[in-house]
Every structure is written in structure tokens, then in C-alpha cells.
N, CA and C atoms as an extended XYZ file, in Angstrom:
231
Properties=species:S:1:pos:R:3:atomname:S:1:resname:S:1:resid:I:1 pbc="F F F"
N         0.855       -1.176        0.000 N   UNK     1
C         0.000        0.000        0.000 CA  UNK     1
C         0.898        1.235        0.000 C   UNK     1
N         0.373        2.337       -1.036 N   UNK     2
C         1.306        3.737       -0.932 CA  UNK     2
C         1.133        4.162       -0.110 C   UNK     2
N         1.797        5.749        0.857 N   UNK     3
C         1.295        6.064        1.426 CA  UNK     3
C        -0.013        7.050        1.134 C   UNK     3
N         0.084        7.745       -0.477 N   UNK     4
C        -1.138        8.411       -0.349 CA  UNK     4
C        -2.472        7.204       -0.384 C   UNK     4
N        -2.410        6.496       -0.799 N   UNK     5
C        -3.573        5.419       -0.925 CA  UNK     5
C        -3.788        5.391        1.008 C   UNK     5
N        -2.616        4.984        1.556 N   UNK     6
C        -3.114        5.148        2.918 CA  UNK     6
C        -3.636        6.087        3.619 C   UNK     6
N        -3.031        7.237        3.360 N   UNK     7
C        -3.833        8.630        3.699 CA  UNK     7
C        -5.404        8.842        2.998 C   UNK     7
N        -5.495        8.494        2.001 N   UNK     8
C        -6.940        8.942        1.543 CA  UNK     8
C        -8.035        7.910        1.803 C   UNK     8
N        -7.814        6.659        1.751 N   UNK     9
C        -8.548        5.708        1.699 CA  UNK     9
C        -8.884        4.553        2.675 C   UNK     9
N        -7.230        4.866        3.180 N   UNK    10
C        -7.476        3.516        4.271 CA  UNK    10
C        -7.113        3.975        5.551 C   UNK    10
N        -6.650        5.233        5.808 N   UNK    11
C        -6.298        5.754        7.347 CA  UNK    11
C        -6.723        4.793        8.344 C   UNK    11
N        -8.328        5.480        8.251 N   UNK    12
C        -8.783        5.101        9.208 CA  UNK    12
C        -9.454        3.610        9.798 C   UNK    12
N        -9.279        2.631        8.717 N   UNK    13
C        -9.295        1.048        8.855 CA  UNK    13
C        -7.635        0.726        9.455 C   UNK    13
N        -6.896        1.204        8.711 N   UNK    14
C        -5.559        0.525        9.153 CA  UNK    14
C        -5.511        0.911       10.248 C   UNK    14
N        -5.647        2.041       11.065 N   UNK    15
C        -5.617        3.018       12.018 CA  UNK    15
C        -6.222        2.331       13.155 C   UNK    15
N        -7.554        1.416       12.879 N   UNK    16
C        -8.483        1.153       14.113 CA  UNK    16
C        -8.001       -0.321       13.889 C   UNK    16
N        -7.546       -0.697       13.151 N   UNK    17
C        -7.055       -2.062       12.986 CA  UNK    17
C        -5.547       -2.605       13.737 C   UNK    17
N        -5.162       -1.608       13.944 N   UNK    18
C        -3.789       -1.608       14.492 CA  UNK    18
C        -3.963       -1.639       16.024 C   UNK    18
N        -5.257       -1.123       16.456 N   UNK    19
C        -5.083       -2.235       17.757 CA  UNK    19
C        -5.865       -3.052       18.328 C   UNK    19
N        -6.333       -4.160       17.372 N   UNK    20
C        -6.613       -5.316       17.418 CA  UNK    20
C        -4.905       -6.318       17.433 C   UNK    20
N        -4.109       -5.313       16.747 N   UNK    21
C        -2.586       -6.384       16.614 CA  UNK    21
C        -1.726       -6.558       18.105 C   UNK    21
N        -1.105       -7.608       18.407 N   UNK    22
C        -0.144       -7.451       19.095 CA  UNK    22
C         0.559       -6.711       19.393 C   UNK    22
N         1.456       -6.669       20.592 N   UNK    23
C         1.758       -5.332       21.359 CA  UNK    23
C         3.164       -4.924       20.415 C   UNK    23
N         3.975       -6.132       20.334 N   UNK    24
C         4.861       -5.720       19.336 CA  UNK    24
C         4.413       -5.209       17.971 C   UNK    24
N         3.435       -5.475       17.444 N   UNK    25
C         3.291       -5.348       16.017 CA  UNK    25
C         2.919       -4.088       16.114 C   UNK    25
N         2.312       -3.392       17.409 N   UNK    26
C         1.625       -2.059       17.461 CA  UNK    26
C         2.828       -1.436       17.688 C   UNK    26
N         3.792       -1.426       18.218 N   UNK    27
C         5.111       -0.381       18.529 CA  UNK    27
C         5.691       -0.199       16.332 C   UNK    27
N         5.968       -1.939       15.651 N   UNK    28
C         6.222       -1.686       14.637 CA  UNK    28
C         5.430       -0.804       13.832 C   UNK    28
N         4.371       -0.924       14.330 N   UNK    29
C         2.925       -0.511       12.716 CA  UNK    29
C         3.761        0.863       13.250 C   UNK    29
N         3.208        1.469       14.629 N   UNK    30
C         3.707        2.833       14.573 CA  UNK    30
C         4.948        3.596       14.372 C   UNK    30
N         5.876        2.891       14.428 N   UNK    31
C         7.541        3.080       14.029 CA  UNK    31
C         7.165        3.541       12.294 C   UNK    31
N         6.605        2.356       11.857 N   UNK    32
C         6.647        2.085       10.213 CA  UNK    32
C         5.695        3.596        9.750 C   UNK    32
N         4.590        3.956       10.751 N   UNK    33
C         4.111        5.232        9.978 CA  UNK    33
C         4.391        6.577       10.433 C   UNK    33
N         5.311        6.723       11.466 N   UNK    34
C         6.663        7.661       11.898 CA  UNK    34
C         7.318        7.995       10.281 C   UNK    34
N         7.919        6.585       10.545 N   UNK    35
C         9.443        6.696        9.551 CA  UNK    35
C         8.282        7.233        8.239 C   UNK    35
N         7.127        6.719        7.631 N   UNK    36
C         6.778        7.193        6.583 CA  UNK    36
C         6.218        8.480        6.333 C   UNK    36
N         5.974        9.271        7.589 N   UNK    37
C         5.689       10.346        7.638 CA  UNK    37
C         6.561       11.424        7.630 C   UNK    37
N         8.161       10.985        7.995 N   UNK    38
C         9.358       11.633        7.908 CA  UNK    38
C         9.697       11.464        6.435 C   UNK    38
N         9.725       10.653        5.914 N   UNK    39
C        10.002       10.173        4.260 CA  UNK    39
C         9.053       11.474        3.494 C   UNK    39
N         7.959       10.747        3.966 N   UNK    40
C         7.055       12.005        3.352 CA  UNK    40
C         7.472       13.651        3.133 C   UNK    40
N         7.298       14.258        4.502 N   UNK    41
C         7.894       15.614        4.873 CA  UNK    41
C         9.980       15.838        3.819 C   UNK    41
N        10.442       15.277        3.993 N   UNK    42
C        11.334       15.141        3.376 CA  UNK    42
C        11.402       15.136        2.045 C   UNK    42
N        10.487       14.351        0.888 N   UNK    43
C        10.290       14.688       -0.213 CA  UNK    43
C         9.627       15.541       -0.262 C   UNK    43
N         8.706       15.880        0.184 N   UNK    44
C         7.754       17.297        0.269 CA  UNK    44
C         8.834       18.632       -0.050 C   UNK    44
N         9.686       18.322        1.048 N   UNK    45
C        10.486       19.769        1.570 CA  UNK    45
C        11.376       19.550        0.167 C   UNK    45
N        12.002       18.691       -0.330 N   UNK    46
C        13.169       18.924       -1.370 CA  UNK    46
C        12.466       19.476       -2.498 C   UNK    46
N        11.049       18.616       -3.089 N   UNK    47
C        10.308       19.513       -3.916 CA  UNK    47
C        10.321       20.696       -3.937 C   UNK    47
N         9.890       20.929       -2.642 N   UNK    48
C         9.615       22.471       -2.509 CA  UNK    48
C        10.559       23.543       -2.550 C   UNK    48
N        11.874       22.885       -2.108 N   UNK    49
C        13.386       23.649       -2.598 CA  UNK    49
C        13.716       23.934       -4.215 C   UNK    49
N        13.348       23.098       -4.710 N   UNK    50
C        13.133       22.782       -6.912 CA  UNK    50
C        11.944       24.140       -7.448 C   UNK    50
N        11.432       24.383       -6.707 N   UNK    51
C         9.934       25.090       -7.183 CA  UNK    51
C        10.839       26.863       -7.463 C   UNK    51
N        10.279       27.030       -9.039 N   UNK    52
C        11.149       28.490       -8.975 CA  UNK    52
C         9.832       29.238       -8.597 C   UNK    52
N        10.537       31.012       -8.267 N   UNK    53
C         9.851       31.870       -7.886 CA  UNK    53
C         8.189       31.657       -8.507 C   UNK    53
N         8.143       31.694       -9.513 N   UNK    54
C         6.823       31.585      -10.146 CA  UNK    54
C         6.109       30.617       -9.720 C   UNK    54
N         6.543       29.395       -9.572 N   UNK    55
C         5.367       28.090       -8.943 CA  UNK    55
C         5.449       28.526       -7.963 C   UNK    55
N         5.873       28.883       -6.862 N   UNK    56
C         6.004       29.463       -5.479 CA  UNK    56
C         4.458       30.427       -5.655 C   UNK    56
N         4.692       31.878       -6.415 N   UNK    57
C         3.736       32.413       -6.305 CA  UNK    57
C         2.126       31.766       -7.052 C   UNK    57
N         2.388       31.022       -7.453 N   UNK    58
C         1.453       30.070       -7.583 CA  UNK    58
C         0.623       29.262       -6.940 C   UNK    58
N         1.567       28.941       -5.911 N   UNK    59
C         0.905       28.307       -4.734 CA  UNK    59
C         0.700       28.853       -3.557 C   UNK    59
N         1.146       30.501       -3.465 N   UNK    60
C         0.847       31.489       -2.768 CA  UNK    60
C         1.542       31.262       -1.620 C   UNK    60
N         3.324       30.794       -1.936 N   UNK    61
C         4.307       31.171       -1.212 CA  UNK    61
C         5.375       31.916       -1.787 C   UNK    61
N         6.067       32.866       -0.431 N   UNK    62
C         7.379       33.608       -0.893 CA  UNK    62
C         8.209       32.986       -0.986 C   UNK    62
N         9.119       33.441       -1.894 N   UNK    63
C        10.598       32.397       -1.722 CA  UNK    63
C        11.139       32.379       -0.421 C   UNK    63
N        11.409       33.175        0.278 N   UNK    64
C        11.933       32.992        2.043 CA  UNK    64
C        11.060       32.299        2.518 C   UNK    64
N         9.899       32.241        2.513 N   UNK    65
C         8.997       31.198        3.080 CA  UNK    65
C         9.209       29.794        2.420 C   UNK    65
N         9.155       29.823        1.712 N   UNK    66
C         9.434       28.142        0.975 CA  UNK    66
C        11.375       27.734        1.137 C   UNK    66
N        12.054       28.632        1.598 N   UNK    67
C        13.492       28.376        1.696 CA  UNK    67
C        13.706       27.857        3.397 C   UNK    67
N        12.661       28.661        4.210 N   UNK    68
C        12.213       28.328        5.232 CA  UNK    68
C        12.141       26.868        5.808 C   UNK    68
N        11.243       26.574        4.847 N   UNK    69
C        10.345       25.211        4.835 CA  UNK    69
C        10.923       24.226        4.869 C   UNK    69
N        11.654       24.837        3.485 N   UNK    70
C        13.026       23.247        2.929 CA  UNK    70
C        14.122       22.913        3.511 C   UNK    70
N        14.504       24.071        4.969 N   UNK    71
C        15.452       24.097        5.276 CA  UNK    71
C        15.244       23.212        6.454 C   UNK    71
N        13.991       23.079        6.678 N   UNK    72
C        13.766       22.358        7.975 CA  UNK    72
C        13.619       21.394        8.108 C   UNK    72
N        14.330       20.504        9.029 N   UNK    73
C        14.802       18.858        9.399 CA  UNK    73
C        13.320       17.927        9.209 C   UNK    73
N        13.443       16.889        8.601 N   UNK    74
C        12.359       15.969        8.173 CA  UNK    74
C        11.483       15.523        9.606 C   UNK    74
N        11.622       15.971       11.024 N   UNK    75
C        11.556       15.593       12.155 CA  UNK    75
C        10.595       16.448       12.698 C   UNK    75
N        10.655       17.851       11.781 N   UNK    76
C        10.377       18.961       12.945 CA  UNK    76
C         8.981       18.913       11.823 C   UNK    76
N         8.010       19.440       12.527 N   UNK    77
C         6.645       19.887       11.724 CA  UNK    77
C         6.173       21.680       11.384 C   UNK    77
């Protein structure tokens, strides 16, 4: 499963399903959608470093604001 397929479609089954699982499998499931949520934020942010001035104002950010963004550790929100 991708993660957008998981975000749009299945959140909230995998989500309520995860604790019906074992205690270990519940520390992994949640490790596994940590780490994919850092993956995430991380491609997000490098995109968003690639984007010239014009797609920026496009999406109704400044360049210091989007230099901001990209500069910040895959950890922090």
C-alpha cells in the first residue's frame, strides 16, 4: 500500500485495525508510519526547494517562506 492510498482511503481502517494487533506489532505498525511520515515531509520539503519563484507564487508562497520550509529537518513539523 502507498502512502497516499493510505492517507486517503485507508487511514482510518488501518488506524483502528492496528489495535486489534499485538503489542509488538503495534510499537512496529507505529515506528513504520513515523518513519513514513518523515520520508514524506522530506520529499515534500526537497520539492519544494526545486519550485522556482513563479510556482512558489502560484501556490501562494514567498521564496523565504518556501526556503524556510526546505530548510527544515524531516523531524520537525
Amino acid at each position: 500500500m502507498t502512502l497516499p492510498a493510505l492517507q486517503s482511503h485507508n487511514a482510518i481502517a488501518v488506524l483502528s485495525a492496528a489495535d486489534k494487533l499485538p503489542p509488538l506489532s503495534q510499537v512496529v505498525f507505529a515506528v513504520s508510519l513515523r518513519v513514513m511520515t518523515w520520508e514524506m515531509r522530506s520529499r515534500t520539503r526537497r520539492a519544494l526547494a526545486k519550485l522556482s519563484a513563479r510556482e512558489l507564487a502560484d501556490i501562494g508562497l514567498s521564496p523565504a517562506t518556501a526556503q524556510r520550509e526546505a530548510q527544515r529537518r524531516f523531524w520537525q513539523i
